[in-house]
py3Dmol code that shows the C-alpha trace and the ligand (Angstrom):
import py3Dmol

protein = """\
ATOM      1  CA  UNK A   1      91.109 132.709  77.761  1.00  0.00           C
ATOM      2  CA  UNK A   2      89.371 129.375  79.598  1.00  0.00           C
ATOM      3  CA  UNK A   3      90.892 128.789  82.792  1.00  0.00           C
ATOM      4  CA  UNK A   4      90.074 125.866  85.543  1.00  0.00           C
ATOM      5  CA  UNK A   5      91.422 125.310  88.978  1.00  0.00           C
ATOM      6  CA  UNK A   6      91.020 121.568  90.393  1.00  0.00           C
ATOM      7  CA  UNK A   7      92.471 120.020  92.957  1.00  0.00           C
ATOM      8  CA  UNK A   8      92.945 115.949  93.382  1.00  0.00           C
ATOM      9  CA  UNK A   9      93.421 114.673  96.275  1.00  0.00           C
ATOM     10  CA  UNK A  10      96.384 111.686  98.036  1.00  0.00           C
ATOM     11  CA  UNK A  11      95.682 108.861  97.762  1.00  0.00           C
ATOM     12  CA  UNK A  12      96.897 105.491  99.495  1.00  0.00           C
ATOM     13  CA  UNK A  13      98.031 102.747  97.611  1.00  0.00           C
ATOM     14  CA  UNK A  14      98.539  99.132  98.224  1.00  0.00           C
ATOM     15  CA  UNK A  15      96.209  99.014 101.033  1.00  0.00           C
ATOM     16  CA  UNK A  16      98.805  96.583 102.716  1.00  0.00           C
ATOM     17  CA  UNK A  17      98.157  93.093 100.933  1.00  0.00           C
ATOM     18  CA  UNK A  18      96.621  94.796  97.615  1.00  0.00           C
ATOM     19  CA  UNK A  19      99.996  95.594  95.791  1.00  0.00           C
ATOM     20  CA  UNK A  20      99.186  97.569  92.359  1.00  0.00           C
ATOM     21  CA  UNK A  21      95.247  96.741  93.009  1.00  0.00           C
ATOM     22  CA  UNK A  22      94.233  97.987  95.598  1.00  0.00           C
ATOM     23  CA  UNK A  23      93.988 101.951  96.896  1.00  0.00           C
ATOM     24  CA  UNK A  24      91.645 104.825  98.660  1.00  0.00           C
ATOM     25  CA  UNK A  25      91.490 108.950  98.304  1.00  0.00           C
ATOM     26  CA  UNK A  26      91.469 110.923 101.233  1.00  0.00           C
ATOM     27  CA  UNK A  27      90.796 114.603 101.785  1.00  0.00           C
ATOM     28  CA  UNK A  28      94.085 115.942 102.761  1.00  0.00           C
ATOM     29  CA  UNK A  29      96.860 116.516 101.192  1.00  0.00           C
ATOM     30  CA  UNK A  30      96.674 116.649  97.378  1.00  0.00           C
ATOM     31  CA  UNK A  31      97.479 119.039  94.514  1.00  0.00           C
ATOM     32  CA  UNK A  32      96.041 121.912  92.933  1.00  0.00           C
ATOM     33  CA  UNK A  33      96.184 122.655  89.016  1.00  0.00           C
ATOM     34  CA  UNK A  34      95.532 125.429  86.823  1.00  0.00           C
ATOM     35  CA  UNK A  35      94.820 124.621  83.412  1.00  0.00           C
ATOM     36  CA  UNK A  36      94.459 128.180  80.819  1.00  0.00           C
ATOM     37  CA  UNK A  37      93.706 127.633  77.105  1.00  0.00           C
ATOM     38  CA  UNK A  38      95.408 129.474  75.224  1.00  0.00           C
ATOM     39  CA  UNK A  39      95.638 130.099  71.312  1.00  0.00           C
ATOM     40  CA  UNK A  40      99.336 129.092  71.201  1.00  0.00           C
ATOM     41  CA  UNK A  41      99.447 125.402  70.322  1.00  0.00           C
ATOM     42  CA  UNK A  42     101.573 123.325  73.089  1.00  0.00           C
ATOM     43  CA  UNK A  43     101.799 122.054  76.412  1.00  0.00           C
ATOM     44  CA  UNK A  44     103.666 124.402  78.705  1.00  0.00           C
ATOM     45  CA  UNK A  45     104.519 124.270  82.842  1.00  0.00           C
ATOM     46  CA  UNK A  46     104.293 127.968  83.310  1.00  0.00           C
ATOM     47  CA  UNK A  47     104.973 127.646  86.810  1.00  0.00           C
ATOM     48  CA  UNK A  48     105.290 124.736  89.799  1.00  0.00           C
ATOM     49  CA  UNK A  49     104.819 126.149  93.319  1.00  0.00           C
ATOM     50  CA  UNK A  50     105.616 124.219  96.701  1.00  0.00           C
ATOM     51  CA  UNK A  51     108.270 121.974  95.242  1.00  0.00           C
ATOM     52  CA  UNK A  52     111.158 123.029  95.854  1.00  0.00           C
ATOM     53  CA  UNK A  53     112.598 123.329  92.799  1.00  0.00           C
ATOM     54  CA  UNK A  54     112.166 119.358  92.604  1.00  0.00           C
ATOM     55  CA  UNK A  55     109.978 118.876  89.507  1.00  0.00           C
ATOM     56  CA  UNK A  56     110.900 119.633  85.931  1.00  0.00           C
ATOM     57  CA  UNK A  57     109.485 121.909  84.206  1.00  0.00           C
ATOM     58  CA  UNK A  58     110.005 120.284  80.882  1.00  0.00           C
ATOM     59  CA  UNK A  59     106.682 119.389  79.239  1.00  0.00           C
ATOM     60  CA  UNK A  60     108.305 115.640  78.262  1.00  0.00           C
ATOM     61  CA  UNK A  61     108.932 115.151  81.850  1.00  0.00           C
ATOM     62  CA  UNK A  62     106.459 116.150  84.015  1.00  0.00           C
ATOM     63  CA  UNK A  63     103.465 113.392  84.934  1.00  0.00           C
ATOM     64  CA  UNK A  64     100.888 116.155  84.731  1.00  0.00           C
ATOM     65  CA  UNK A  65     102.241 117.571  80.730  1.00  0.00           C
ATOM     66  CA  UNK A  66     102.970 114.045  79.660  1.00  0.00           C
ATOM     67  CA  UNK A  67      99.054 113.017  81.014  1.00  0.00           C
ATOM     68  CA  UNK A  68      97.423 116.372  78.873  1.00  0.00           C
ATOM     69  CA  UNK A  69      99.633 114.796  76.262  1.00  0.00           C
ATOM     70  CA  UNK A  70      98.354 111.331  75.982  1.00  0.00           C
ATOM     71  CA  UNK A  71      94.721 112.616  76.595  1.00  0.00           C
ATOM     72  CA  UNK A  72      94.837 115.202  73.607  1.00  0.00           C
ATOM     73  CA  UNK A  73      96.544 112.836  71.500  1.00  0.00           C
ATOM     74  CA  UNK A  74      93.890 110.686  71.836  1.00  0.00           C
ATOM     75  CA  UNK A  75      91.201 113.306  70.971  1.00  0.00           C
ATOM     76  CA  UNK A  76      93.390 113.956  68.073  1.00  0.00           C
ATOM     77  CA  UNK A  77      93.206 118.073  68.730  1.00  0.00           C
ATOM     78  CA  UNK A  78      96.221 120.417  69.193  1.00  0.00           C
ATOM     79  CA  UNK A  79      94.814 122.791  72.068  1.00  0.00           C
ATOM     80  CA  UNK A  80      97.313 125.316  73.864  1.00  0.00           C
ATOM     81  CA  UNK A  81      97.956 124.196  77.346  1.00  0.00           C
ATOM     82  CA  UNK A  82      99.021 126.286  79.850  1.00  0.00           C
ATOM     83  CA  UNK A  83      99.634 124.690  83.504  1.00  0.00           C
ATOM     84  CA  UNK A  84     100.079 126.212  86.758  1.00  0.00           C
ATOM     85  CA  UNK A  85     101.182 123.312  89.104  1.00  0.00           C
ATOM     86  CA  UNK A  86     100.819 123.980  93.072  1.00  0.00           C
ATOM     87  CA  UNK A  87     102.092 120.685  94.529  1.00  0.00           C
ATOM     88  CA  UNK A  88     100.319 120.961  98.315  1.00  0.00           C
ATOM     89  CA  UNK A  89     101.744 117.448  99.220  1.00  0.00           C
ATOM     90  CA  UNK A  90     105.380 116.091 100.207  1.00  0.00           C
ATOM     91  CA  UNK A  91     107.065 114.425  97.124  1.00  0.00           C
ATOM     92  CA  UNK A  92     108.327 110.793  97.344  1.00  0.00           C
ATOM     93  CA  UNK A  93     105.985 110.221 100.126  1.00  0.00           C
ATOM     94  CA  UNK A  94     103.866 107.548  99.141  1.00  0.00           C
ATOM     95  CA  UNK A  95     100.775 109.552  99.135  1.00  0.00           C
ATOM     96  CA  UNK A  96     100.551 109.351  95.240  1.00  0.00           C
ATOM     97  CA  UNK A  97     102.111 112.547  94.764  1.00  0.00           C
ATOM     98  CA  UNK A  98     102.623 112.473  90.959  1.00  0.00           C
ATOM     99  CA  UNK A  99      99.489 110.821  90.508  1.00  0.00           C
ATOM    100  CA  UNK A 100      97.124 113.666  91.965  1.00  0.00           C
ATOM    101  CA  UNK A 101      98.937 116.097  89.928  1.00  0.00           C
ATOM    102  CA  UNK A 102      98.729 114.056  86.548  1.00  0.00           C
ATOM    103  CA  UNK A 103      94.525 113.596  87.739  1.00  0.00           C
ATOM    104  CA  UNK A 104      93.971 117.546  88.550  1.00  0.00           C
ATOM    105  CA  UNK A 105      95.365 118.199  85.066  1.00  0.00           C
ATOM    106  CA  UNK A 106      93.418 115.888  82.766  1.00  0.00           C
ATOM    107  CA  UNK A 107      90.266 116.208  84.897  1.00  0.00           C
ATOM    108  CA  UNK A 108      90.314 120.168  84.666  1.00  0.00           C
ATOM    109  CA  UNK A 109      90.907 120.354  80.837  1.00  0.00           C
ATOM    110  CA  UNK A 110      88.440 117.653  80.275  1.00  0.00           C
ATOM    111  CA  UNK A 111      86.141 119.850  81.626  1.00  0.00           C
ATOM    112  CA  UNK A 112      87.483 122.957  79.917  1.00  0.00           C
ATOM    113  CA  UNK A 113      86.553 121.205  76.600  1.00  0.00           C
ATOM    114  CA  UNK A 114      83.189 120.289  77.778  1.00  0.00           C
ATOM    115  CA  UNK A 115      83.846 116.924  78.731  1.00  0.00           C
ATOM    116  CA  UNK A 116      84.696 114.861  76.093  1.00  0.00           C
ATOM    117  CA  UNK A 117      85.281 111.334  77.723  1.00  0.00           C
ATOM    118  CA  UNK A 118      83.404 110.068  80.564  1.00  0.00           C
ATOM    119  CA  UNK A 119      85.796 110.474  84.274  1.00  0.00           C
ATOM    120  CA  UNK A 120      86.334 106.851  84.207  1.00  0.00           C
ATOM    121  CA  UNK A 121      88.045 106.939  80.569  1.00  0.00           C
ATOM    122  CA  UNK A 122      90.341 109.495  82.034  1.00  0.00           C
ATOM    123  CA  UNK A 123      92.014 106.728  83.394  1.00  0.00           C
ATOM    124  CA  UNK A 124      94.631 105.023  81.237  1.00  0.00           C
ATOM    125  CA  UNK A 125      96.017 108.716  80.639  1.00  0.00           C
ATOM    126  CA  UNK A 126      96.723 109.417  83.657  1.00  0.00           C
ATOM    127  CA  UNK A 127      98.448 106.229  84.274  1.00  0.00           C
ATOM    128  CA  UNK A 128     100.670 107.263  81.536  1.00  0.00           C
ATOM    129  CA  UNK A 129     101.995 110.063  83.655  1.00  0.00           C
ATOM    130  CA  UNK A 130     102.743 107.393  86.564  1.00  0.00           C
ATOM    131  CA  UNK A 131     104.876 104.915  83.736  1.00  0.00           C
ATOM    132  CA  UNK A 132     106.781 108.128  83.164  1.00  0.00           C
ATOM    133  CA  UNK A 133     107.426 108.848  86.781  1.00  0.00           C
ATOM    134  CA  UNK A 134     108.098 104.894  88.130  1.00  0.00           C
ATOM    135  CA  UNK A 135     108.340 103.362  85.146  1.00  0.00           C
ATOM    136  CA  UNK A 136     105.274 101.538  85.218  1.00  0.00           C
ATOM    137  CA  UNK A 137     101.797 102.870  84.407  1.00  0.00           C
ATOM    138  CA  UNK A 138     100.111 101.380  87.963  1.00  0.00           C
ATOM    139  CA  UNK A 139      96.949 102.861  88.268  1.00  0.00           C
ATOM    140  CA  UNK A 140      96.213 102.424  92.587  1.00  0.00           C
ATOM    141  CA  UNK A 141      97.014 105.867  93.140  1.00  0.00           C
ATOM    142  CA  UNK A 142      95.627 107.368  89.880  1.00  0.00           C
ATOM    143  CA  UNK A 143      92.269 105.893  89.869  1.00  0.00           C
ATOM    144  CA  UNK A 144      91.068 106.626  93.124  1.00  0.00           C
ATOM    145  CA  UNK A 145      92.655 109.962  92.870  1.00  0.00           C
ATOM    146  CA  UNK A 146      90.407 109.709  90.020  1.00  0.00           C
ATOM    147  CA  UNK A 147      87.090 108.366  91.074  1.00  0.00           C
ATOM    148  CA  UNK A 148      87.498 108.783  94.439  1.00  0.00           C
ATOM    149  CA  UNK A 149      86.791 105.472  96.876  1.00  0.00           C
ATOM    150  CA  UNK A 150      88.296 102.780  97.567  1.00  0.00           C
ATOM    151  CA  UNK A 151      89.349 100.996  93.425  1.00  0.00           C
ATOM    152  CA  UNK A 152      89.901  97.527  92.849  1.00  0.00           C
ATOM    153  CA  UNK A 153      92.307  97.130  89.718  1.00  0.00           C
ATOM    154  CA  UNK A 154      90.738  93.473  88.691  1.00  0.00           C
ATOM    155  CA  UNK A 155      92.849  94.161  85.513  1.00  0.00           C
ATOM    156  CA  UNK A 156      95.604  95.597  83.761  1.00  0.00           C
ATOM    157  CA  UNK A 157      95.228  94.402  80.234  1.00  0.00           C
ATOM    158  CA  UNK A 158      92.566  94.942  79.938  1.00  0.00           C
ATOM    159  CA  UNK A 159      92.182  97.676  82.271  1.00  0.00           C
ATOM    160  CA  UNK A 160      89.161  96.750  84.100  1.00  0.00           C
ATOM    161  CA  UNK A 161      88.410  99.064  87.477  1.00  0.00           C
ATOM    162  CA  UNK A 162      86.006  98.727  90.122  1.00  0.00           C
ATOM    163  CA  UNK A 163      84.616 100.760  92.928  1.00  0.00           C
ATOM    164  CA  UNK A 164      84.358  99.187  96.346  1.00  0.00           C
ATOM    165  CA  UNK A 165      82.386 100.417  99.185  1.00  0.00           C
ATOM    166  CA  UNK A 166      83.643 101.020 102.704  1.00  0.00           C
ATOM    167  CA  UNK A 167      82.198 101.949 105.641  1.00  0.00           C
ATOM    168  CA  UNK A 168      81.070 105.007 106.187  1.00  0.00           C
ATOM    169  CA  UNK A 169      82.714 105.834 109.733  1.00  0.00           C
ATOM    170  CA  UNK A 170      86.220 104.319 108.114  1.00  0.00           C
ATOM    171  CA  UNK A 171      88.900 106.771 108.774  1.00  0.00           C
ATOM    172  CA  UNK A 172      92.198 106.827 107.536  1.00  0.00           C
ATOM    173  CA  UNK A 173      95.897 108.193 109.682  1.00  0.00           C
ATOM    174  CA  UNK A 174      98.588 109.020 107.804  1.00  0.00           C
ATOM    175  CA  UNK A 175     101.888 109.548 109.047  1.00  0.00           C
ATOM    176  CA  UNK A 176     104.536 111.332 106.913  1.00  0.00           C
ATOM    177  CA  UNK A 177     108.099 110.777 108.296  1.00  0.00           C
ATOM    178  CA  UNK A 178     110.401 113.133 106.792  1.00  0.00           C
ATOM    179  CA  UNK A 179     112.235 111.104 104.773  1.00  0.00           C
ATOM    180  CA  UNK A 180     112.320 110.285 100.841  1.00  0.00           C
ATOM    181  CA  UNK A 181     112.006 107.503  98.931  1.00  0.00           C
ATOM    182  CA  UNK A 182     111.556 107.392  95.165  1.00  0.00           C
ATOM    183  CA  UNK A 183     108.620 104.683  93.931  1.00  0.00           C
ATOM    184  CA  UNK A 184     111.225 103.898  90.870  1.00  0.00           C
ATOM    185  CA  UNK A 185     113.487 102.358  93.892  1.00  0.00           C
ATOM    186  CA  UNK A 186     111.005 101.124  96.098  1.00  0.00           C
ATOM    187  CA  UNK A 187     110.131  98.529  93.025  1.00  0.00           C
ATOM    188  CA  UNK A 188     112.749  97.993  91.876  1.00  0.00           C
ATOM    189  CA  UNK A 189     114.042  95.945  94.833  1.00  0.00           C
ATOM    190  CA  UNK A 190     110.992  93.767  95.192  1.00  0.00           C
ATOM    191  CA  UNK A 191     111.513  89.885  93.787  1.00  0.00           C
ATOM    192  CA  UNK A 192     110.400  88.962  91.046  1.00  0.00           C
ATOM    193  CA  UNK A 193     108.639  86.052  92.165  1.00  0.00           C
ATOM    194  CA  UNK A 194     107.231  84.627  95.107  1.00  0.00           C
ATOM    195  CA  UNK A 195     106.567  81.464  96.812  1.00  0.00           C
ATOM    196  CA  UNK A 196     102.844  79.815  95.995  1.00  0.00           C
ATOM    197  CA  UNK A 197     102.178  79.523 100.057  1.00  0.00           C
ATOM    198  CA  UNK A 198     102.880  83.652 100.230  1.00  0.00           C
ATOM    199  CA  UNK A 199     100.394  84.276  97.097  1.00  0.00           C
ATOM    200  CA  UNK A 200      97.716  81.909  98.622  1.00  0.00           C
ATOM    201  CA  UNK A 201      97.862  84.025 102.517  1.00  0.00           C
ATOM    202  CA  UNK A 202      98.424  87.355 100.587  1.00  0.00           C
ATOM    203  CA  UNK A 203      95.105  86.431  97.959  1.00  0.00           C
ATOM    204  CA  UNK A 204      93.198  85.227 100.820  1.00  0.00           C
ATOM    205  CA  UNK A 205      93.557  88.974 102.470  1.00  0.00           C
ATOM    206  CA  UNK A 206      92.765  90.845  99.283  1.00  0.00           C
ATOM    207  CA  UNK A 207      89.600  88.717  99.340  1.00  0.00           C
ATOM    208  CA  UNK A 208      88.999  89.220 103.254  1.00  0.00           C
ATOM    209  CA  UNK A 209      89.852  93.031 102.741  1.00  0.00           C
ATOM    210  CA  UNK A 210      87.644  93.338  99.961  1.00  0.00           C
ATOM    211  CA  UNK A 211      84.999  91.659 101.953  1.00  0.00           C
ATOM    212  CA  UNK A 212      85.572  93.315 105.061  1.00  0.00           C
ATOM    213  CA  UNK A 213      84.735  96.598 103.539  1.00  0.00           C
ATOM    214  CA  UNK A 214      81.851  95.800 101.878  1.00  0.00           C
ATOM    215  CA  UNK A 215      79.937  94.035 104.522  1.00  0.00           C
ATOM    216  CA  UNK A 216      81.299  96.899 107.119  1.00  0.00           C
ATOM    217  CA  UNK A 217      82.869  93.780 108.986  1.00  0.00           C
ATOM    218  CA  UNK A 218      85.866  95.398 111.201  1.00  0.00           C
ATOM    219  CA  UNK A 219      87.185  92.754 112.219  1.00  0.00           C
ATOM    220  CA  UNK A 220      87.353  91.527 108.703  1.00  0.00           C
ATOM    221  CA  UNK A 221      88.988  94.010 107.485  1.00  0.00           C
ATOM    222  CA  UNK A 222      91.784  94.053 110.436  1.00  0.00           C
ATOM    223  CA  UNK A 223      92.774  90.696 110.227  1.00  0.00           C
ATOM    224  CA  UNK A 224      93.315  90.843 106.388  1.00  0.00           C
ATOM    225  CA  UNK A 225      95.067  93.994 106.580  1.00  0.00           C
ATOM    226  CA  UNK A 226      98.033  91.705 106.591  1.00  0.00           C
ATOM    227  CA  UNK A 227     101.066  92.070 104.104  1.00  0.00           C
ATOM    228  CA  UNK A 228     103.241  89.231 103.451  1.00  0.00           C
ATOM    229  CA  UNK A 229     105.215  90.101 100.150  1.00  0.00           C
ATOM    230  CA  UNK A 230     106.132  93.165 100.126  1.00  0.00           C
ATOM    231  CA  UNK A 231     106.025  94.907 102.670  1.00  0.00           C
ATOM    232  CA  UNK A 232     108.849  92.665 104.532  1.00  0.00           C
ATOM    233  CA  UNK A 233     110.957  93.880 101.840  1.00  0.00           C
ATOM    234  CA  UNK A 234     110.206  97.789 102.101  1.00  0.00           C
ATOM    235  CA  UNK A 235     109.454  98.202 105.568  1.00  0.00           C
ATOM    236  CA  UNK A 236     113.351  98.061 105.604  1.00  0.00           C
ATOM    237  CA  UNK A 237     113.732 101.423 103.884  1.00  0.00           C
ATOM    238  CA  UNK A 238     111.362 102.782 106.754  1.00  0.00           C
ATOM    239  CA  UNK A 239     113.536 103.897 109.954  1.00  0.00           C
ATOM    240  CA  UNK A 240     111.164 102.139 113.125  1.00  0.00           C
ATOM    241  CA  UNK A 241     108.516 100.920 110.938  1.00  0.00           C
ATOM    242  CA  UNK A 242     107.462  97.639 113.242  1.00  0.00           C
ATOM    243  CA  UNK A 243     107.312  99.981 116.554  1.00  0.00           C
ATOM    244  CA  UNK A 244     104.886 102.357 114.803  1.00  0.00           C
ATOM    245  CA  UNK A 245     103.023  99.686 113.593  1.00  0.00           C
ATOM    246  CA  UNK A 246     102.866  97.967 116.668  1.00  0.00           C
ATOM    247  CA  UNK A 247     101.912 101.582 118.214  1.00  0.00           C
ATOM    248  CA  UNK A 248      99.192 102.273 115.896  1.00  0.00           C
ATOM    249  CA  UNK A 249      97.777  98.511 116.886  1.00  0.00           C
ATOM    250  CA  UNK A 250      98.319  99.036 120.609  1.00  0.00           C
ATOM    251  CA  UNK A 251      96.248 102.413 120.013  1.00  0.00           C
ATOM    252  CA  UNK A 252      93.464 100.914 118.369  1.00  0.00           C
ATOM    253  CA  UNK A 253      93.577 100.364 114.660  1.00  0.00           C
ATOM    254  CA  UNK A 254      92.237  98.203 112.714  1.00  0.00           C
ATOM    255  CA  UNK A 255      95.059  96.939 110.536  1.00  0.00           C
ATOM    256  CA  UNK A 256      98.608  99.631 109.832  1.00  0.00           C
ATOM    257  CA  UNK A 257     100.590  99.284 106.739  1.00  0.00           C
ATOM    258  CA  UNK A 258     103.430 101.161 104.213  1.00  0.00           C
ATOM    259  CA  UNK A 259     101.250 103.784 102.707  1.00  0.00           C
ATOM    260  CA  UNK A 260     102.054 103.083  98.598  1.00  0.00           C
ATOM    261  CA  UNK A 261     105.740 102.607  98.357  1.00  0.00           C
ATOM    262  CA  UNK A 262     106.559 104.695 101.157  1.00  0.00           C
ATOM    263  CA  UNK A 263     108.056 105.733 103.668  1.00  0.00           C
ATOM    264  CA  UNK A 264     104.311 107.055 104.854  1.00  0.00           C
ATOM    265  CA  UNK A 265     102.641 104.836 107.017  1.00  0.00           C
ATOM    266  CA  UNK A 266      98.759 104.745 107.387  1.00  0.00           C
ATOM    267  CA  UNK A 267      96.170 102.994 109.272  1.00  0.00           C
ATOM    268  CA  UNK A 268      92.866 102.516 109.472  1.00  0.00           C
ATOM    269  CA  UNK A 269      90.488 103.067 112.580  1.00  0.00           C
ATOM    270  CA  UNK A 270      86.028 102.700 113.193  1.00  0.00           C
ATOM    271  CA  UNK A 271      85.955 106.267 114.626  1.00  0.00           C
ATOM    272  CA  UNK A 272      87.393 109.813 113.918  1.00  0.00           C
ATOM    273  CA  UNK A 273      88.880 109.647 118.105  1.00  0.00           C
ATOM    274  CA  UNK A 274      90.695 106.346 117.310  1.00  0.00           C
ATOM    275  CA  UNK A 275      92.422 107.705 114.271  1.00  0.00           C
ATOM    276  CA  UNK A 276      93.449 110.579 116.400  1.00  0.00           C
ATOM    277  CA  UNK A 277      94.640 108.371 119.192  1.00  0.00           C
ATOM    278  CA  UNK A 278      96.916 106.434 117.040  1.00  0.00           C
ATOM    279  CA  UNK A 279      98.027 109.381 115.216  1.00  0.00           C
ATOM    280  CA  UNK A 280      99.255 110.488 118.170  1.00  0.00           C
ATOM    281  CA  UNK A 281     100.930 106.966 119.414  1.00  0.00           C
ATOM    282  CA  UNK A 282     102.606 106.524 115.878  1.00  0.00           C
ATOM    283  CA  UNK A 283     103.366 110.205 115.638  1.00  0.00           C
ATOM    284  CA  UNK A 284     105.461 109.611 119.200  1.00  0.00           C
ATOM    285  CA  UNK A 285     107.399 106.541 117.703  1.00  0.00           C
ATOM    286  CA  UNK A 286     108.919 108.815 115.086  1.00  0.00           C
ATOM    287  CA  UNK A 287     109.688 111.519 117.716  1.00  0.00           C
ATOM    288  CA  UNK A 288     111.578 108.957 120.134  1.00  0.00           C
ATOM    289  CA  UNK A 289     113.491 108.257 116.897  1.00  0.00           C
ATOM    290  CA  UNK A 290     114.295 112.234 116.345  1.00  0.00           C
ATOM    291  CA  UNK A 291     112.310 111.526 112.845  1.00  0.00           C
ATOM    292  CA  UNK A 292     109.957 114.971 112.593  1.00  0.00           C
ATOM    293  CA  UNK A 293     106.562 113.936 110.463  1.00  0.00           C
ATOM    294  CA  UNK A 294     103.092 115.119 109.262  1.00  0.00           C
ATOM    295  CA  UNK A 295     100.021 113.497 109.782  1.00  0.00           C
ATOM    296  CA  UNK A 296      97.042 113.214 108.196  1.00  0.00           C
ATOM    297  CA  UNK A 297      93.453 112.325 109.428  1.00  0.00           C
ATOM    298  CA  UNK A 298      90.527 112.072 106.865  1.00  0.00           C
ATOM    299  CA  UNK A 299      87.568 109.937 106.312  1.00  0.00           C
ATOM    300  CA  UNK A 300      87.640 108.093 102.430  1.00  0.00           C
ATOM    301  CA  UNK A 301      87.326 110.608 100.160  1.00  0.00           C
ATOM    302  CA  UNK A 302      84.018 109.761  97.597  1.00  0.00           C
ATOM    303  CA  UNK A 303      84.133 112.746  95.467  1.00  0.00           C
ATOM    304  CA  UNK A 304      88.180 112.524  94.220  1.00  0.00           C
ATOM    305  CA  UNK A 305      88.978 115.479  92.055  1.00  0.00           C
ATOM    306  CA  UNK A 306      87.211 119.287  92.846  1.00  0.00           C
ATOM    307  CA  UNK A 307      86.968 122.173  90.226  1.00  0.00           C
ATOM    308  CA  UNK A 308      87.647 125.022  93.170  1.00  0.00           C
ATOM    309  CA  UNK A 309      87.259 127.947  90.345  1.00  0.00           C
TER     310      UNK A 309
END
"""
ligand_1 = """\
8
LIG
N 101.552 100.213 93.919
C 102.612 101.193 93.837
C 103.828 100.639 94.523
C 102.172 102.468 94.501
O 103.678 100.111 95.624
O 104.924 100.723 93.968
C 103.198 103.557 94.461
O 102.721 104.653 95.229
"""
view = py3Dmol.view(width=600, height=400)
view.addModel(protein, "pdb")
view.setStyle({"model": 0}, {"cartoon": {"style": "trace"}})
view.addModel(ligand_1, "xyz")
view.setStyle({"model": 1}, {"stick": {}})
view.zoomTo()
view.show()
């Protein structure tokens, strides 16, 4: 029996102003899959560890089963599937928690059948596992998760991704307060449409955070770190969100926003001893609030997915 182990790592989506375009992988946390072969035609979750119990089990209904699925439809083969899920991240977190699962699957039995498709056409099957989770197949946590980086989604239809450079020194802190929200509702009570003066600031910062990042300009990149559409409206399911932003600023970061749809929060900071010192200030915002959280400190994960055995 062929057997692979990958994990893919969480991702953060958004970026603040780059709803559903814009997202970056980082180190910690992510998922870890285990994909057998077997001679039994049929996708099957053996087993899901570390989620309480959350996830289905049901092949239909799982992001990571109904990803294999779309991917081996495609090739047109009927493999048996076995998959061993180890979720090693905090579900409805914002840290693209269905999305690294649905990525270590489809990148670990694309490489148990000798890589058929190229990484980068991995893509729109992953993003089938996300439509199943939210509803709609966005692809800023998958394609990172994916290809590691910072991804621009220029596209949806058609699906046309790009790879931005960042700064090398860039580093990323995450806070996880120990709450729950579910993407599904975290869309679904955006509006529909926005004014033309919003969509001219909030283009204006995609281009300035693009920018930023590739020319290594800071300063850039703080000052269009700026999100004026959505996250008004969802930084109201987030208990104290504008002190810890205003804590992670006061500490040193470059720019703070809702990590994906929430309720994480991340920032970005020019040194590894910045990120830690506004870990710690947004980290004591939560406390004062009795809210317990994780956090997270990594550098922008390059590499995305890793076969561990
Ligand atoms: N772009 C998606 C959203 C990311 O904000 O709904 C979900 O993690």
């Amino acid at each position: 029996m062929k057997s692979i182990k990958v994990f893919a790592p969480a991702t953060v989506a958004n970026v603040t102003c780059g709803y559903d375009i814009l997202g970056f992988a980082v180190h910690e946390p992510g998922d870890e899959v285990l994909i057998k072969l077997t001679d039994s035609p049929g996708i099957k979750i053996k087993e899901i560890y570390g989620d309480r119990g959350l996830l289905p089990k049901d092949a239909e209904r799982n992001t990571v089963s109904v990803a294999i699925k779309a991917f081996i439809d495609h090739l047109d083969i009927q493999p048996g599937v076995d998959i061993y899920l180890h979720k090693k991240m905090p579900l409805g977190s914002g840290l693209g928690s269905s999305a690294a699962s649905a990525v270590a699957g489809i990148f670990g039995l694309n490489a148990l059948l000798d890589n058929p498709l190229k990484v980068s056409d991995l893509l729109p099957f992953a993003m089938q596992g996300e439509a199943m989770a939210c509803g709609e197949a966005h692809a800023d946590n998958v394609a990172p998760a994916l290809l590691g980086g910072f991804v621009l989604i220029r596209s949806y239809n058609p699906l046309d991704v790009v790879k931005i450079d960042s700064p090398k020194d860039l580093y990323a802190t995450i806070i996880h307060p120990h709450i729950e929200i579910a993407t599904k509702d975290a869309r679904s009570i955006l509006k529909k449409s926005i004014l033309l003066k919003d969509a001219v600031q909030q283009w204006g910062n995609v281009a300035g955070l693009v920018t930023g990042l590739i020319k290594e300009d800071y300063a850039l990149i703080g000052r269009s770190m700026e999100d004026v559409i959505i996250e008004p409206v969802r930084s109201m399911l987030i208990p104290g969100f504008d002190q810890v932003k205003a804590a992670a600023l006061e500490a040193g970061a470059l720019g703070c926003g809702i990590s994906g749809s929430g309720p994480s929060i991340f920032s970005l900071s020019r040194s590894r001893d910045i990120a830690i010192q506004v870990g710690e200030a947004m980290n004591e915002c939560f406390q004062s609030l009795n809210i317990s959280s994780d956090r997270f400190i990594s550098l922008v994960n390059q590499q995305g997915p890793l076969i561990i055995s």
